[in-house]
N, C-alpha and C positions, 0 to 999 in steps of 0.2 A: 504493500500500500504506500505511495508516493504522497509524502509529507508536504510538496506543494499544491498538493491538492488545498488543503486547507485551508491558505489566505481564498482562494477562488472560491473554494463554500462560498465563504463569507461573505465575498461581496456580492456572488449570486445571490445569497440570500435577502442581503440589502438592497438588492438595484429592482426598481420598478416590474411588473408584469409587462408592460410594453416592452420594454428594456428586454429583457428575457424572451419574451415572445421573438420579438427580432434576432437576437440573438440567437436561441435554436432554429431558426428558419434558414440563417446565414450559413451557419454550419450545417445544413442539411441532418438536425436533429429530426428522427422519426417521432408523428405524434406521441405511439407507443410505445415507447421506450421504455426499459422496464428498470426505471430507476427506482429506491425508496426514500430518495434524499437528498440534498444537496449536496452531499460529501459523495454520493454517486456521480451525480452528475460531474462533479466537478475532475474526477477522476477520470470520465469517460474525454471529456472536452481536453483534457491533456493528455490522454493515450497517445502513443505516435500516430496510429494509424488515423485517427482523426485529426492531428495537424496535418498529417502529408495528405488528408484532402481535403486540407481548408488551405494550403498555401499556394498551389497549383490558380485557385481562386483571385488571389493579391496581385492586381496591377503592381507596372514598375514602380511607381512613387509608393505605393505601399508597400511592398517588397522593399524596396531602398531605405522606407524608412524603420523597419522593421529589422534589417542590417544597422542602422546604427546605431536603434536602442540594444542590441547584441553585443556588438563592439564598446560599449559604453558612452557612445555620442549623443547631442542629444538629435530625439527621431523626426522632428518637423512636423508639418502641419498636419501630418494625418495621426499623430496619435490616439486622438479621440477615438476615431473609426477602429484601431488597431487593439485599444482598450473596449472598448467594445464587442468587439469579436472573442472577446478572452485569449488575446494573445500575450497582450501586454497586461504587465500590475496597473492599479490606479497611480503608482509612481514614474508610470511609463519605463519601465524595464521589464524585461520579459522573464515569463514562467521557464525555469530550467530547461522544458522538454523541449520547450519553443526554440530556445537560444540553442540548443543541440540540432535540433533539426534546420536549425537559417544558416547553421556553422557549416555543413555540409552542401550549402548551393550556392551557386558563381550568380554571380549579377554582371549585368552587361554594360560597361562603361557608359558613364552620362555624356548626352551629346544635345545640343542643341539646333531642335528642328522649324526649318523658318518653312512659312507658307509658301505655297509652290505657286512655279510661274506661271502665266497667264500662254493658253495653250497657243498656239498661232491659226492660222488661217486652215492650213492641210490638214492637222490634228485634230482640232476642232471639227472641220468637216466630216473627217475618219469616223469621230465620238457619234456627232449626230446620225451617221447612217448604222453607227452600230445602234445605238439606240432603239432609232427608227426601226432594222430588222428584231432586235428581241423585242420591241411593244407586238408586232405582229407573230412574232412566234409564242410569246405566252397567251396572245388569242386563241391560236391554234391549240394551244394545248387545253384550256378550257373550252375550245367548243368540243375537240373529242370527249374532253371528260363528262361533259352534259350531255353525249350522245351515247358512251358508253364510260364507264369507270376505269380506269388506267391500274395495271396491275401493280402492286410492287414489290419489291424484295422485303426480308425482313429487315433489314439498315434502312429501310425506307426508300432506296434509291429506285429507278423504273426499273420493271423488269426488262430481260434483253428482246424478250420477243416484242414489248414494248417500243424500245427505242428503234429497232430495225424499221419497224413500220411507220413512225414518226420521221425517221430517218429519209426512207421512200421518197416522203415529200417537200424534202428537200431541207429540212432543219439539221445542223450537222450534230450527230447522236452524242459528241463530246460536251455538247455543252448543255443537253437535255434535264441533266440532275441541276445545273446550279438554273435553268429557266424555271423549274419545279418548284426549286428555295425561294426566288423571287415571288410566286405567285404564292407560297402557302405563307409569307410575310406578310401578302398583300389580302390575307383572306378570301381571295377569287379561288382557291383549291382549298379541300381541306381531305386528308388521310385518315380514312375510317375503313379497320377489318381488312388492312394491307390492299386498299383499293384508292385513288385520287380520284373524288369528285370534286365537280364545280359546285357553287356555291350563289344564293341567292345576288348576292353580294359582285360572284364573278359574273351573273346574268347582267347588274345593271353597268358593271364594267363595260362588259364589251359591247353595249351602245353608247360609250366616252368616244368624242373625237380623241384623233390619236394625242394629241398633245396634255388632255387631261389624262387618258389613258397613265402617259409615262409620269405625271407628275404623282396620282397613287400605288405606283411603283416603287419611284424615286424614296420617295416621304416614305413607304413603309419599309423599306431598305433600313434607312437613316432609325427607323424607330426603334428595328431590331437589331441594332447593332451593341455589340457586348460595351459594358459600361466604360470600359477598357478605353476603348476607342470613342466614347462621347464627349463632350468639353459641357462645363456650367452651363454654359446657353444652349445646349440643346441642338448642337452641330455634331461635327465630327474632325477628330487629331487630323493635320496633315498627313497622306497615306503613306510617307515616308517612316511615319512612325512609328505604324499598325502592327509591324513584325515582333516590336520591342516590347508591347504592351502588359505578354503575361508572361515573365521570366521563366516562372516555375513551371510550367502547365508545358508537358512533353506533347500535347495534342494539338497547340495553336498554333505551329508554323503551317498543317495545313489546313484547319480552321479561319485562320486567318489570308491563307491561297482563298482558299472560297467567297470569303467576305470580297475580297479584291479582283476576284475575277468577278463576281455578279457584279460589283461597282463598273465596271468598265465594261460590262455587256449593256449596261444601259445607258453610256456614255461621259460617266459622271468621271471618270479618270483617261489618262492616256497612257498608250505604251513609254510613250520617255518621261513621264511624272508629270507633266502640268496638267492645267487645271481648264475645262471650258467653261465659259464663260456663265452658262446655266447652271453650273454645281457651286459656283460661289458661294449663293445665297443658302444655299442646305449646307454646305459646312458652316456656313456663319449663323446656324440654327435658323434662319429666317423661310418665310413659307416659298415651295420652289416656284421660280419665275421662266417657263420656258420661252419666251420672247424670242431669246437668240435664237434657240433651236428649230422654232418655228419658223425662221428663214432661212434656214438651211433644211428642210426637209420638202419633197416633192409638195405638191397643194392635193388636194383633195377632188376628186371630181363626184357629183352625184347623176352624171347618166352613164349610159351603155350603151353598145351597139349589139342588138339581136340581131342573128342572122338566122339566114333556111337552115342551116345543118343542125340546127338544135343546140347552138353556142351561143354565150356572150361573152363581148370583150368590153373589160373597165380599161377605156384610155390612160387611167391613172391607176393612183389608188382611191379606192370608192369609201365616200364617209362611212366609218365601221358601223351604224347602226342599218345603213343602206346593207353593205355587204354581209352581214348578221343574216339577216333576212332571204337576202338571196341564195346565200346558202344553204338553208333550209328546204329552199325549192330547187336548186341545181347542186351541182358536184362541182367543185372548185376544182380545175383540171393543171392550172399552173398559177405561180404565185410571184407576184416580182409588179415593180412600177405597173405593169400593166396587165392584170390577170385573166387568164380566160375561166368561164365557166360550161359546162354540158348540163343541160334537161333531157332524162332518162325516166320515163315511167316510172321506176323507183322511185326517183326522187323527187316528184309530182304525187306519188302515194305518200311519202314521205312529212312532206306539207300538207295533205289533207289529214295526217293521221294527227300533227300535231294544234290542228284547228284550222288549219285556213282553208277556204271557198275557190272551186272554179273561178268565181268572182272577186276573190279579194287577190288573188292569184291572176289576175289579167287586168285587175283595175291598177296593182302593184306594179309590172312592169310597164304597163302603158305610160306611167307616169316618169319611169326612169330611164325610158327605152328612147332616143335618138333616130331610130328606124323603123318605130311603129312596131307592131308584132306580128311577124311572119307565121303566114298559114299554116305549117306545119306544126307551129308553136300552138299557136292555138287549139288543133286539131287534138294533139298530144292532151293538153289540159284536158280538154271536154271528154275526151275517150276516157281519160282515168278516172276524173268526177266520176262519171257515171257506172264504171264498175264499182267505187269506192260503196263500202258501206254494204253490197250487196252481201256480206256475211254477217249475219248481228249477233251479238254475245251479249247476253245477260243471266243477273242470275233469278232461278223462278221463286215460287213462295214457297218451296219446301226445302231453298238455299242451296241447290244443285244448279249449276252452270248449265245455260241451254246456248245452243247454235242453231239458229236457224237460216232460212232464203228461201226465196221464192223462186232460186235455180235448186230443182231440184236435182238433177244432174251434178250441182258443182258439190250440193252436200253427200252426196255418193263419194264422188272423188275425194273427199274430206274422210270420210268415213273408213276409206281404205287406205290411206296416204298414209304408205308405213313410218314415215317422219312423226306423226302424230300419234303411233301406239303409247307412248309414254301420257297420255291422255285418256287412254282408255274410256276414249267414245263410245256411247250407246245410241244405235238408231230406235225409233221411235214415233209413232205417227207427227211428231208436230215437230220433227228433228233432229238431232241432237244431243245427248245427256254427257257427263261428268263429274265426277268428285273434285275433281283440282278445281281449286281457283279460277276464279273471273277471270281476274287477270294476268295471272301466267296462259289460261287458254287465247284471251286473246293475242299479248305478243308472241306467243307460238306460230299460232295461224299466220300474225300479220310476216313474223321471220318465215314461215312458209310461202312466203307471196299469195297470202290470199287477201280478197277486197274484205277484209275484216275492221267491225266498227262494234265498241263498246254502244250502250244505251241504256237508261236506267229504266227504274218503276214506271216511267214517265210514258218512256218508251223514247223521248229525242237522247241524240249523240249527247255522248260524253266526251270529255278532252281527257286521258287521265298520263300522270306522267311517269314516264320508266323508269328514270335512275332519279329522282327526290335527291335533292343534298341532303345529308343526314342533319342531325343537331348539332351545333358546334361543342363539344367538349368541356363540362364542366370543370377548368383547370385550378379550380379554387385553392388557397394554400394550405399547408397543412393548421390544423386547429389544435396549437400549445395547450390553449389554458385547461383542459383537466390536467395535463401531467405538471402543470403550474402549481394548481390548486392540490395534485395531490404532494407536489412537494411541500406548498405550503404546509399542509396537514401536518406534517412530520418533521417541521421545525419551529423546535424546541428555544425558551430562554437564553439558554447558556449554550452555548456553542462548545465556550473550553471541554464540559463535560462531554456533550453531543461527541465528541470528538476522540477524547480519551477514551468513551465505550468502545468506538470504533475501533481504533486501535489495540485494546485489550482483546475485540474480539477479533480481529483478524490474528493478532498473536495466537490465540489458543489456538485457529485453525491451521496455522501453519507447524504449532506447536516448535514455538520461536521463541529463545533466551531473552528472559527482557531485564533492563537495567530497570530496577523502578525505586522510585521516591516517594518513601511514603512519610508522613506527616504521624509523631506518636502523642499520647495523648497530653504528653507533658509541654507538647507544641515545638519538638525539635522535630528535625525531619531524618532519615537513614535511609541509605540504599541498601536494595536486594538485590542481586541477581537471581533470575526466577523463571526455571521452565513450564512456561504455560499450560496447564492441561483441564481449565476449566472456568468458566466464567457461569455467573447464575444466582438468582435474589441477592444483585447485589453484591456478590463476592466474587474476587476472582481464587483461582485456586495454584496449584503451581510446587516444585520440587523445590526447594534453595538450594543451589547447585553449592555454595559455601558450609552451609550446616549440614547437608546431606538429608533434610527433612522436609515433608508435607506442608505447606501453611495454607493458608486461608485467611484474607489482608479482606476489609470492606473498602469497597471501591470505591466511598466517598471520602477513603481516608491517604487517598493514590494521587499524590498532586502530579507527578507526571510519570511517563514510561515510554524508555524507547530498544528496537532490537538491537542486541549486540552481538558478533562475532563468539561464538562462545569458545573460540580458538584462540581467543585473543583477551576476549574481555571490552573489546572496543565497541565502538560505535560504526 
């Protein structure tokens, strides 16, 4: 039992419930910790193993100043913080175990880091097109995810069948993980049950023009970045700085690769270190101003050119809630300043499954179309309308799934479509039967290419949706105050005494020589040497290793006791 545990009782016992609170949160104390006291805690908070994972923790200037209350210096501005933590005494010198474990880590020479230069013309334009392309690749990756959930690994990263196919379409698959981190900072993704959905949040994203788009990027970049790397106002350190941040922490040079590379996927840094002109203001904590960037990026167009083959082309790039939409009704076939799109049956059912009209589907492009809407285009529309729907799913009133149509032929081919045994259809004069689900039967069907349409009690279409973002994640912190309150419980007046049981009783169980001072009644005091072999109402018990005899001493007559070497006699 380590003897410097005991000033730290102490002042755990004296320092506020907030105090405390904060403090075991800092330290990644578990709610349930199965402490019975101060004198545990205090014990647990100086073990090695919990300094070496609260130092890894300590920025440079905390780290530095934590080396020189060790060295005997005095520690600078962050001692408060460093006391705090229960690293330092209220003296500002540190607890033994502390000063043993800072004695064995290298700190990295002080250097003084100036704001970086002002990027020039080339660099800047570089920044803004990188920009420009990751706003449009973390679109992509949230519209996939609102069409289908993105797999992942268990590290969280994409999985590879994942990236291949992202890859396909022209996103380069290396930078896929850190477009990922961008978006699950910006809340437009969120990871649930090792799948990447989009997010109510990522829907009204991406009908931001592109330069709002980048600014809730940007900002939520800067929000998540480790404290390490934040300055008082609410910016962020010169990036020259970022490497030196957490001295101790063997995981941050490539923690800190990542932080720098997303920084620079969205333009906010350059390959030779200066600065564009648009990251000023978020390092200098202020709200991001993309003014510059916005004249260095292509402009926006909101029409197209339909033609007969069943394509359209955006002369530019088309206002993202324009292109939102359009992709809902076409296949986006190539992606760059000027993209083309394909209209495919599919994706004409596609757009009616998710609510839209014949009508709102030809009132929509009429309005963005340059060249009117070609016959074929049309034709396509009206033909899918009008098969759409002809299969209906609901469910009857005795909560079994019916499928019915008034092609009776096409419910035959439904009935036998061995794609659909996993349904275990029943025919039936008026249809259709199953046990599964409403709506696993209908996206089944609809993944079958059939004109399949939900409908309720009502009997009119339903909209209903396939992949929901889930809830966002209750991350609340952990809740101190019972293991607060039960420490409270179990301290006591007197601490000296609190303390000395302690010690008596870890004696006995290690059955440990002890030097003790006991107090007689004539008021002089005498040591024993005394092998511990009993503590109890009050008594402790024990061999006198000198008189060769039993005794039996009351413990309130024991002013102090400490182990000794009984090889020696020492201390």
């Amino acid at each position: 039992m380590s003897t410097h545990a005991r000033p730290l009782a102490v002042w755990l016992a004296a320092a506020p419930d907030a105090q405390l609170a904060a403090l075991f949160a800092a330290r990644g104390v578990r709610a349930d910790a199965a402490w019975a006291d101060f004198f545990d805690a205090a014990e647990a908070l100086l073990d090695q193993s919990s300094i070496d994972r609260m130092l890894p923790r300590l920025t440079v200037d905390e780290a530095r100043a934590l080396r020189h209350a060790t060295d005997g210096d005095a520690p600078g501005a962050d001692v408060d913080g460093l006391i705090a933590l229960a690293l330092l005494r209220p003296d500002g010198t540190p607890y033994p175990p502390v000063a043993e474990a800072v004695a064995a880590r290298e700190l990295p020479p002080h250097i003084d880091i100036a704001d970086p230069e002002p990027a020039d013309s080339v660099a800047a334009a570089r920044a803004a097109e990188r920009a420009f392309t990751t706003v449009a690749a973390v679109a992509d990756l949230v519209l996939l995810a609102a069409e289908t959930p993105l797999a992942l690994l268990t590290g969280g990263g994409l999985a590879a069948g994942e990236k291949r196919r992202i890859a396909e379409n022209g996103t380069p698959a290396e930078t896929l993980d850190d477009l990922v981190a961008i978006a699950l900072d910006a809340g437009i993704l969120i990871a649930a049950d090792r799948r990447l959905h989009a997010t109510a949040t990522g829907e009204s994203w991406l009908r931001l023009p592109a330069s709002d788009r980048w600014i809730e990027l940007a900002e939520s970049l800067r929000s998540a970045l480790p404290r390490g790397l934040r300055t008082t106002d609410g910016g962020w350190l010169p990036t020259d700085a970022w490497d030196r941040q957490y001295p101790w922490d063997a995981t941050w040079s490539d923690r800190v690769a990542g932080i720098a590379a997303r920084a620079e996927l969205l333009g906010l840094t350059t390959a030779d270190g200066s600065e564009p002109e648009w990251a000023r203001p978020l390092r200098l904590g202020e709200r991001a101003d993309p003014t510059a960037l916005q004249q260095m990026l292509p402009s926006e167009v909101d029409r197209i050119f339909l033609q007969n083959d069943l394509t359209a082309i955006a002369p530019g790039p088309l206002e993202p809630a324009l292109d939102v939409r359009l992709r809902h009704i076409a296949e986006r076939e190539s992606a760059a300043q000027a993209s083309s799109y394909r209209f495919t049956a599919d994706s004409i059912a596609h757009a009616l499954t998710s609510g839209e009209t014949a009508a709102s589907i030809l009132d929509f492009l009429t309005v963005i179309s340059l060249t009117g809407i070609p016959q074929p285009l049309e034709y396509l529309v009206m033909q899918t309308a009008q098969r759409h729907g002809l299969v209906r799913v609901f469910t009857d009133w005795s909560g079994r799934t019916r499928v019915s149509s008034v092609d009776s032929t096409l419910l035959d081919a439904i009935g036998v479509d061995q794609a659909l045994r996993p349904l275990a259809l029943a025919r039936d004069a008026e249809g259709l039967t199953s046990r599964v689900g409403r709506d696993t039967v209908y996206w089944t069907l609809t993944d079958a290419r059939y004109p399949a349409m939900i409908v309720g009690a009502d009997g009119e279409p339903m909209i209903v949706e396939r992949n929901p973002a889930p809830e966002p994640p209750k991350t609340s912190a952990p809740d101190h105050q019972p293991l607060i309150a039960r420490l409270r419980a179990q301290q006591g007046p007197d601490a000296d005494a609190a303390w000395l049981d302690r010690e008596l009783d870890a004696a006995v169980r290690a059955r440990a020589v002890l030097l003790v001072e006991i107090v007689m009644p004539d008021g002089t005091a005498r040591e024993l040497q005394l092998e511990a072999s009993g503590l109890g109402g009050g008594r402790l018990r024990g061999r006198d290793r000198a008189a060769d005899v039993e005794r039996t001493l009351p413990v309130k007559s024991i002013r102090s006791a400490r182990v000794i070497d009984p090889s020696t006699g020492g201390s």
